[in-house]
N, C-alpha and C positions, 0 to 999 in steps of 0.2 A: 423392313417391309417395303416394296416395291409395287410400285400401280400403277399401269397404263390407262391411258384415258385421249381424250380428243384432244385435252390441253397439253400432253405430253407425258411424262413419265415421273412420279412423284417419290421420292425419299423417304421415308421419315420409321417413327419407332411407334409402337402403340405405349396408348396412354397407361400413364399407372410404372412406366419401367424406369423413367428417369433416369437422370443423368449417372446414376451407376451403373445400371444395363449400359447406357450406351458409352460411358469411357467418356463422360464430359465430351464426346463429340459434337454433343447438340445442347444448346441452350434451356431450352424446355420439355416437358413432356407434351407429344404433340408435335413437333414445331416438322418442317415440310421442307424441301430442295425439289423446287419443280426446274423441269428442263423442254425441251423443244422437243415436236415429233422425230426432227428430225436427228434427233441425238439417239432416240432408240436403238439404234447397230453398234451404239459406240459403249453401250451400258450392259456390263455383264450383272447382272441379277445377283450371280454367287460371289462375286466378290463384296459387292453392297452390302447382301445378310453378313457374311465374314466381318465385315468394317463395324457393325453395328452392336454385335454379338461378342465378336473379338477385338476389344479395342486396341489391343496395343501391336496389332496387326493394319491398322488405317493406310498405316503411309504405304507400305505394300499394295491394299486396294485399290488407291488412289493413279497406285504408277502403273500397276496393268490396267485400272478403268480410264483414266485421262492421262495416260502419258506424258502430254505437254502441259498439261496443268502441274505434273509432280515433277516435270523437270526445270519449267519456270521459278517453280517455288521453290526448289533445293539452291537456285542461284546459277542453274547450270542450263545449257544452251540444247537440251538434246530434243531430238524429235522421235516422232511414230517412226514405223519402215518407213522407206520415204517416201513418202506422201508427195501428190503433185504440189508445186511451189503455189499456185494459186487456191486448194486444197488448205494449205498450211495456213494463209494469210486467212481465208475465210475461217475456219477452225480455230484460229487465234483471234477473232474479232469477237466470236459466239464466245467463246471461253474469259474472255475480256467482262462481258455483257455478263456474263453468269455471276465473274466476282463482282462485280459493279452492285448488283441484285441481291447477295447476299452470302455465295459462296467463295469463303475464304481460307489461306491454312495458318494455322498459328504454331510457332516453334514451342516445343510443352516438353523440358528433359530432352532437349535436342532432336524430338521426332516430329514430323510433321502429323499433324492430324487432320484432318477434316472437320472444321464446324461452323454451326450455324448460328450466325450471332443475329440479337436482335439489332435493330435498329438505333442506334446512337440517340436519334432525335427525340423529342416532344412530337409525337402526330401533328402535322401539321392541320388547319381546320379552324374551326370557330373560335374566337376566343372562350365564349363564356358557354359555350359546350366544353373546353377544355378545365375550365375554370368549375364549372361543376362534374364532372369528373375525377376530379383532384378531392372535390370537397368532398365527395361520397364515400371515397378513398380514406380520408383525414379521421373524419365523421366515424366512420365505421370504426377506429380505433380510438378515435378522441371521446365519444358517449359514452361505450359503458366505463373510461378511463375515469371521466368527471366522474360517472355516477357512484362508482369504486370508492375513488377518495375521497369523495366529500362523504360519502355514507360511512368509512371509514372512521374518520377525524369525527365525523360526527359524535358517534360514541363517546370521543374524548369530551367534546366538547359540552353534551347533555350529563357524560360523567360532573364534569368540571360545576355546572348548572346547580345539579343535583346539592354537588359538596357546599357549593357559594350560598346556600339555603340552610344550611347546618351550622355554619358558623366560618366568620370573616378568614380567624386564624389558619382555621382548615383551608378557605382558598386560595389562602396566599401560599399556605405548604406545598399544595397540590400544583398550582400554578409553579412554582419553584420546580417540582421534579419534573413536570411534565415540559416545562420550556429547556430546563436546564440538561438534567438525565437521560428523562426520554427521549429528548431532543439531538441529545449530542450521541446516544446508539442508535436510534435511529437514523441519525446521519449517514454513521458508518454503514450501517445495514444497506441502507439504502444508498447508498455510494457505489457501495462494493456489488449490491447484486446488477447495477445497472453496467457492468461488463456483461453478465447475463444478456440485458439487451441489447448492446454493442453487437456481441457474438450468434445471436441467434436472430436478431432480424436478419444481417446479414449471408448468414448462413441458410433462412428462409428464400430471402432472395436471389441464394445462387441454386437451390433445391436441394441444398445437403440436409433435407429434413429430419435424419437419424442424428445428426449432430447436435441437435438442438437437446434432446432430453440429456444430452452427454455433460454438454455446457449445464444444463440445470441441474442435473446430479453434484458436480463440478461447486456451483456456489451454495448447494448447502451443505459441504463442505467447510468450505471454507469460512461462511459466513457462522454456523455452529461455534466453529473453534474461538472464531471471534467473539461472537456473544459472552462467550462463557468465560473468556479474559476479560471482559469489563463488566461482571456482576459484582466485581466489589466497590464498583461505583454505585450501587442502590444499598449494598449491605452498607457502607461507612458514611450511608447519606449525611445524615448528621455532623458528623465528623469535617466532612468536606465544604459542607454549608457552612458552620461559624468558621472555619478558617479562611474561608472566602470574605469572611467578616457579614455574615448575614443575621437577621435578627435572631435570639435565641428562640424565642416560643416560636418561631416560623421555623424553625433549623430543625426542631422535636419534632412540629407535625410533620416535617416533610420525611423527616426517618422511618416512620410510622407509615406514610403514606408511599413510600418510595418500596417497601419491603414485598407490599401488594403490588407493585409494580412489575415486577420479579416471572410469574406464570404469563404477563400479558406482552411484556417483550419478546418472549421467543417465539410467537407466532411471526414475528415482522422475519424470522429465518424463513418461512413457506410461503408467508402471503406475498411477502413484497414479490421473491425468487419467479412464486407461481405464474403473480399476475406479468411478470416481464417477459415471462415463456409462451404466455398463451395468447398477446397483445402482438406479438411480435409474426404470429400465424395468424393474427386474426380472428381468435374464439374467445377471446374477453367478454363477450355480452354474457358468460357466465358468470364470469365474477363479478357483472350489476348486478345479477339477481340474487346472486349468493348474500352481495353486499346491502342489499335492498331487504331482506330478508334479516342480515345481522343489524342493520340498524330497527329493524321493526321490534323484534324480539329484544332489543336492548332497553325500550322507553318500561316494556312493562315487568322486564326484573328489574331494571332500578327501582320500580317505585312497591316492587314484589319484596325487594330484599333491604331496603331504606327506611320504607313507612309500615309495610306489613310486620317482617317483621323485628322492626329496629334496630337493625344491625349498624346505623350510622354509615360513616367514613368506609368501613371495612364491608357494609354491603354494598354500595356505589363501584367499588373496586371487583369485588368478585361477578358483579352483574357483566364490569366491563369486560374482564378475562374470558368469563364464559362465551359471550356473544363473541369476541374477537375469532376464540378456539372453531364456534359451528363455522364462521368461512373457512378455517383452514381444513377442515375435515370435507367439505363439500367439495373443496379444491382436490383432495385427495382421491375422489370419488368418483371425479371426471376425467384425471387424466390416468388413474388404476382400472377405473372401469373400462376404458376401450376407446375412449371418444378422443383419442388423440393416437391414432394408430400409427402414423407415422412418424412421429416426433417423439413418439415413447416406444423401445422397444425393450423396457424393462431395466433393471441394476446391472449394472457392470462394472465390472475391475480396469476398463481404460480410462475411467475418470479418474484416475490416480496417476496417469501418464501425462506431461505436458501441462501437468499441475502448476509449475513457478509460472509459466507467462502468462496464464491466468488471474494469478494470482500479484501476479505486476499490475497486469491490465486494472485488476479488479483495487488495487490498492490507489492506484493515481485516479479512480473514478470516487472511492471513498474523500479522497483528498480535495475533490473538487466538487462534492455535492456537501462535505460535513465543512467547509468553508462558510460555504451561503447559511446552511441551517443553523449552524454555532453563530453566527454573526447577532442575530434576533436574541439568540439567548445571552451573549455576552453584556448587550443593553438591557436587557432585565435583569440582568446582576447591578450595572451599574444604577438604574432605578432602585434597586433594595439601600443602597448606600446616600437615599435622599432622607429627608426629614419626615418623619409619618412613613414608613416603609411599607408596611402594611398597604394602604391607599394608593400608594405610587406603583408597588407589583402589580396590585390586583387592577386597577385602569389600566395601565400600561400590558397586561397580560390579557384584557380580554379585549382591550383593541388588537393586539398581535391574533391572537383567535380569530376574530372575524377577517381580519386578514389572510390568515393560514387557512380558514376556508375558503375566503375567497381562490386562493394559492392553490387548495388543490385543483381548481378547474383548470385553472396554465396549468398545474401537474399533466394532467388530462394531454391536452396540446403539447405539453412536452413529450409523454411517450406517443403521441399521435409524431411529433417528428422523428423521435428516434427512428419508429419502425418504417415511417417513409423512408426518411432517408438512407436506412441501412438496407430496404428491400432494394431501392434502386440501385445504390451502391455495389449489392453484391450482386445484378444483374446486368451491372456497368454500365447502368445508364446516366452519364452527367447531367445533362439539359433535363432531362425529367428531373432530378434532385433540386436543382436549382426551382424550377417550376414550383413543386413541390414549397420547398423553402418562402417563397412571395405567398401562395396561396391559406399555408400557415399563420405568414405574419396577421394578413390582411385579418381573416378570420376572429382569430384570436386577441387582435387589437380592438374592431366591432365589440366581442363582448366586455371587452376588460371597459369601453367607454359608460356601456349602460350600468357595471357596477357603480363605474365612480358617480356617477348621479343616485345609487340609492344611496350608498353611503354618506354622499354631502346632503342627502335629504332629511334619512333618515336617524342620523347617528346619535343622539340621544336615548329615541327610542330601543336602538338595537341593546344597547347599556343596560337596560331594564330584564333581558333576558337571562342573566347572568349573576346580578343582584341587585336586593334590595334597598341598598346604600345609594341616598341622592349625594355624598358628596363624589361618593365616583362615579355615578351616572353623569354630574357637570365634568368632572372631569374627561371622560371619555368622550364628549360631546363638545368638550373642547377641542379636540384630538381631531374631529372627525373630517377637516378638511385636510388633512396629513395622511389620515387615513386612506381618502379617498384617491390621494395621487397616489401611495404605495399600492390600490388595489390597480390602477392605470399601467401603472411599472407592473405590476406582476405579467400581464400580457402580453410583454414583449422578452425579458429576459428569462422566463424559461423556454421558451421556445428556440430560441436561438444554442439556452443550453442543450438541448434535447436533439438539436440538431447535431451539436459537438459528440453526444455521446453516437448516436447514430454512425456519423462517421470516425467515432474512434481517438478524438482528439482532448479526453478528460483532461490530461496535463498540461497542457497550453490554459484551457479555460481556468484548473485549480489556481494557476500565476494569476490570471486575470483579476479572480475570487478576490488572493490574498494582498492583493497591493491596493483594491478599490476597496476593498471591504473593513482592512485590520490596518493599512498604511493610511487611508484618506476616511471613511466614514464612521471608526470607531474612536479616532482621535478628535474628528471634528463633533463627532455627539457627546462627548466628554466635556469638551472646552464651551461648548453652548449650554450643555447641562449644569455645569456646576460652577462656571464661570461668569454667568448672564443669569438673570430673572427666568430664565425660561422652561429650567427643572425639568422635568418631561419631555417636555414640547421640543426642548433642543436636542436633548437626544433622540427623541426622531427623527429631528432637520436633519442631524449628522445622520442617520439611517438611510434617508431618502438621497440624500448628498453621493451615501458608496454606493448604492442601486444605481443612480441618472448615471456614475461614473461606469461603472460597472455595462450597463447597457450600451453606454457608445462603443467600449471597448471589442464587446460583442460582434454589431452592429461591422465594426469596421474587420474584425476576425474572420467572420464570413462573407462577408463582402470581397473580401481580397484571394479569400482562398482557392488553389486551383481543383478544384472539382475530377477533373480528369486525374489528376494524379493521386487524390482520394480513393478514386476507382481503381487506380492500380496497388495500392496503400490495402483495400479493402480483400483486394485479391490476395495479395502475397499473405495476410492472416489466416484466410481462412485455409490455406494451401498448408502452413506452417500447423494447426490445430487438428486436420484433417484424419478420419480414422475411418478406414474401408470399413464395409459391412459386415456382417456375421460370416459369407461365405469366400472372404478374403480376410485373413487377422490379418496381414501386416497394417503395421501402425508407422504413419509420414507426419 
């Protein structure tokens, strides 16, 4: 589209055609090449449409509409007819001015193209207009993230409530699958779909919006095949329990309890996938309501199918399955129904293409989220091997709980980084991501500070939620200024992870994981635990010990990393994953 006007003569493509109409010529839908009046004789119209329409005709456009622009940029020294020498120099100063402004050509397959890049910088301007801007930005994907997983986990957690009401045995069974089992497929689950959102914020942010339902089709895949190879870690719970040397009567319940666990993990294949797909465009504030809604209807079939009508253990669990299942069905409603039109264009057979690097990607991100998560559970193994096992799980597992609540609000802030920092990335903006990255911290450190003050305030009382045993309400409340530095830590080290995933860098942070987490703070909560008077207590110290290590590690990861070369890191992915649209099949 071409438009004359007083300011000169305007460029650009209408809205909605995006960078497939225009052959990635232009950055955005929308975006503009304005020129001088005086350029008007120099701009043929038909070749413009031609460049716009027909991309891989550009560099052609280019050399009969700017001549010396297409022959500076080949490297080669040529000119118009010849032009008067004072002509030239003037014509080369404007054309100078042009790229200075915004127009540039970039070599893409050896052609030159025409495009319009945005701005490298941060807007330069107010601080704390910039600074709110960011947060709005953040916010918008961090809110309904918290609301999501704390209303999530909740369920687990009112589950857990429920059973610790029923009988001691049963909490500690239930505590056993859910820290242990659930925990460690959940890991993987949620490891692996977070290439998901590696893939498709970036992808967001470069406008390959069709790729994105391709990546999501893509992880539940994969992440299906997965599940379904570690179900016989809930069928052999039992089995795997006393060999781990765990109490027997805790070993039974948890067989029993682990079995019902079985319908309420496979939703973590849709919810987790969904919620990374739809966070990463920015329509998440679905899935608070969704999640808002699954936690609401969950308080009253528990107490429908527990106390009404006495189904114990075995109705606490099917309360929890069902409610899990209405989010994933509500999930499936919004993005089948329409409400995602550009990012869903239905099933297709090229998610089966370019499947292994996916599948790379998606394996070194399982490796580095089921690191952190297995870490919590490996000291609640090592807790069941104290004296009174029973008391030591169950305190030791319902302070981890209110921690892992607390945990999913950093969840929250951690995909609020991802999706920053992979939109800027695939938009190639450094200095924004950076920006981005302080504005996070700062944020996210603020809340993590006012937890740790309830939790040092409150932490006896929270004990009382969970059960009615005063010897582990002391004991938890013993706990609770432990507790309250690990909820401090939570706010800074997902964030930083969430950034890693953003830009793509799971493998580097899984090393981090494994040397701070299973070389320094699983050995040092061992040797304090059972070594020292301090039973519990030290294997937290050693807890909080591979976190504070963990975090510097982070801390100095991104600090050092270069940013610009991320942006080029994030380009060559999505270049390599890349699948034209319906009215072009070849597949790059």
């Amino acid at each position: 589209m071409v438009t004359r006007s007083s300011e000169g003569i305007t460029l650009g493509f209408w809205p909605g055609q995006g960078k497939e109409r225009a052959g990635h010529a232009f950055k955005s839908p929308g975006s503009e090449i304005k020129t001088w009046p005086l350029l008007w004789p120099l701009v043929d119209c038909r070749h413009v449409n031609h460049a716009l329409y027909q991309p891989s005709h550009i560099s052609n456009s280019i050399n009969t509409t700017f001549p010396l622009i297409s022959g500076s940029l080949n490297g080669q020294r040529r000119r118009a007819s010849p032009p008067p020498p004072l002509s030239t120099q003037f014509l080369n100063l404007i054309f100078t001015s042009i790229g200075r402004s915004g127009l540039i050509a970039r070599s893409m397959d050896h052609e030159i193209q025409a495009t319009l890049l945005r701005r490298d910088d941060v807007e330069e301007g107010d601080l704390k207009g910039r600074i709110w801007d960011e947060s709005r930005k953040i916010w918008r994907v961090a809110l309904p993230g918290v609301i999501s997983r704390v209303c999530a986990f909740g369920t687990i957690v009112v589950t857990q409530s429920f059973i610790g009401h029923i009988s001691d045995v049963d909490l500690a069974g239930y505590a056993l699958v859910q820290t242990l089992s659930v925990r460690f497929v959940n890991g993987i689950l949620l490891g692996m779909s977070s290439a998901t959102e590696t893939l498709c914020g970036q992808a967001f942010g470069a406008g390959q919006h069709h790729m994105m339902g391709i990546y999501l089709q893509r992880s539940w895949i994969i992440d299906l095949i997965s599940l379904t190879v570690l179900i016989p870690i809930f069928i052999f719970a039992a089995q795997i329990f006393k060999l781990l040397g765990e109490n027997e009567s805790v070993a039974n319940s948890g067989r029993h309890i682990s079995l019902w666990f079985i319908p309420f993990v496979y939703n973590f294949v849709f919810s987790l996938t969904i919620q990374m797909y739809l966070q990463a465009q920015s329509k998440n504030m679905v899935i608070a309501w969704l999640s808002i809604f699954q936690f609401g209807i969950h308080i009253p079939l528990s107490l429908l199918f527990v106390y009404k009508l006495n189904l114990g253990v075995g109705g606490a669990m099917i309360a929890l399955s069902m409610s899990s299942w209405f989010l994933v069905i509500g999930e499936f409603v919004y993005i089948f129904g329409g409400w995602c039109p550009y990012s869903w264009k239905g099933f297709t057979s090229a998610v089966f293409k370019d499947l292994f690097p996916v599948v790379k990607l998606s394996i070194s991100s399982g490796v580095m989220v089921c690191l952190e998560l297995w870490y919590n559970a490996v000291l609640v193994l090592l807790a069941g091997y104290m004296e009174n096992a029973e008391i030591a799980i169950s305190a030791f597992s319902i302070c981890l709980n209110i921690n892992v609540w607390e945990f999913m609000i950093s969840l929250g802030f951690l995909g609020a980084a991802c999706v920053r920092v992979a939109n800027e990335l695939g938009r190639e903006n450094a200095k924004a991501t950076k920006f981005s990255i302080q504005v996070l911290l700062g944020t996210s450190i603020a809340i993590g500070v006012f937890f740790f003050i309830i939790c040092l305030t409150f932490g006896k009382k929270l004990a009382y939620l969970f059960t009615d045993d005063e010897i582990i309400a002391n004991i938890v409340s013993d706990l609770s200024l432990l507790l309250s530095f690990s909820v401090l830590l939570n706010s800074i080290s997902p964030v930083l992870s969430g950034v890693a995933i953003g830009a793509g860098m799971q493998g580097r942070v899984a090393m981090v994981n494994f040397v701070c987490f299973y070389l320094i703070g699983i050995p040092a909560g061992a040797l304090l635990g059972y070594m020292t008077n301090l039973k519990v207590k030290g294997i937290w110290i050693g807890m909080i010990g591979g976190v504070v290590t963990q975090t510097f590690a982070l801390v100095y990861m991104v600090w050092t990393t270069d940013w610009d070369d991320q942006v080029k890191r994030a380009s060559d992915r999505l270049n390599r994953f890349y699948v034209k649209t319906s009215d072009n099949k070849e597949i790059r």
